[in-house]
C-alpha positions, -999 to +999 in steps of 0.1 A: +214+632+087+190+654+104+187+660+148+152+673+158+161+688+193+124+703+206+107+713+233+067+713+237+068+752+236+070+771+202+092+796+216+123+765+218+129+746+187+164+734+170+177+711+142+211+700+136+221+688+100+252+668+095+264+653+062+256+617+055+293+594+060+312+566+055+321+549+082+356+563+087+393+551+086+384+515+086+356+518+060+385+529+037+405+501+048+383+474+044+377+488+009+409+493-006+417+458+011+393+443-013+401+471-045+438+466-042+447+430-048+416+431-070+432+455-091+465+442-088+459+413-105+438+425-135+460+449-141+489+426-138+473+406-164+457+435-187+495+448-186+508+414-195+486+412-227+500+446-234+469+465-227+490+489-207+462+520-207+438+499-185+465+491-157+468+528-153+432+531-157+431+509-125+452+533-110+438+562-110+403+544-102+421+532-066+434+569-064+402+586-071+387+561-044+412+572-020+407+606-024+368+605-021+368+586+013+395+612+022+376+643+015+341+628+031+366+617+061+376+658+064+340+671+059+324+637+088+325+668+115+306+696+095+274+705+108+247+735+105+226+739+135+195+762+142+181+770+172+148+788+181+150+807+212+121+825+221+136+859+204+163+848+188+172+827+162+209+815+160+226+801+130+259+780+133+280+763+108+314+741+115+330+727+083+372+727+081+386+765+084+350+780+089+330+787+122+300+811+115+278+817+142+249+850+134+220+859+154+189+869+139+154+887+159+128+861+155+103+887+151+118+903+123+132+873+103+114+860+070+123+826+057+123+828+022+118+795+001+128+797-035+131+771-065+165+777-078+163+784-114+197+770-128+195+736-113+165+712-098+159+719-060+149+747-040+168+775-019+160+783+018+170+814+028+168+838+063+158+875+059+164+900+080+175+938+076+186+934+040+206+902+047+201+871+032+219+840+049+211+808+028+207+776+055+198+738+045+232+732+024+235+698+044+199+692+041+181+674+010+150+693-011+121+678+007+135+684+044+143+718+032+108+724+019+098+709+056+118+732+078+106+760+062+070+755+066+081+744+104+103+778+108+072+795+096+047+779+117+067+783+150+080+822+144+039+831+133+035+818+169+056+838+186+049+868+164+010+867+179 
């Protein structure tokens, strides 16, 4: 999920990214209230027929259920936001045990855009003073692609 915060000027510009979610505690309960008595019976029966492997089967598809809802649950608070401010362009992440927050002079920053090699998708990338910070984890290809060309457009028109 993507937050355009903007105002008319060039100069002031920011987008927070936050990861797409379930709906929380009770999304998991109203789930495994419908998986669990599910499961309980076939595998009750699968178990009485002696097919033993697909009760446990069963199981560890419940468990594995859990344990997504649990980590997406941990991660529902993560953001990355970045703010244009006239000179400055500020960086922040939040995910569990990490708070980054870096500072970057708009009018010596390059966004860099690259198609990753290994794996479909593209990379975007700030530049500045030999550093390369990678921003966009939370954000899909094509809104990537977009905030570059809008990072672009807005620090060329501060630069002149």
């Amino acid at each position: 999920m993507v937050e355009f915060a903007t105002v008319d000027s060039a100069a002031r510009f920011s987008i927070i990214a936050r990861p797409n979610s379930v709906k929380g505690r009770s999304g998991l309960v109203v789930t495994l209230s419908v998986l669990l008595p599910v499961c309980t019976l076939a595998g009750g029966g699968f178990l009485a027929l002696g097919a033993w492997p697909v009760t446990l089967y069963m199981l560890l598809a419940v468990a594995a259920v859990m344990a997504a809802f649990l980590h997406v649950e941990r991660h529902a608070q993560d953001f990355e936001r970045l703010t244009l401010d006239g000179d400055r362009l500020i960086l922040d992440w939040h995910s569990p045990g990490e708070d980054r927050h870096l500072e970057f002079n708009s009018h010596w920053v390059q966004i860099d855009l690259q198609p990753l090699a290994a794996a479909h998708g593209n990379c975007l990338a700030l530049r500045s003073h030999g550093r390369a910070v990678p921003f966009g984890r939370l954000l899909s290809d094509d809104e990537r692609v977009a905030l570059g060309l809008e990072l672009r457009r807005r620090l060329a028109q501060i630069r002149h």
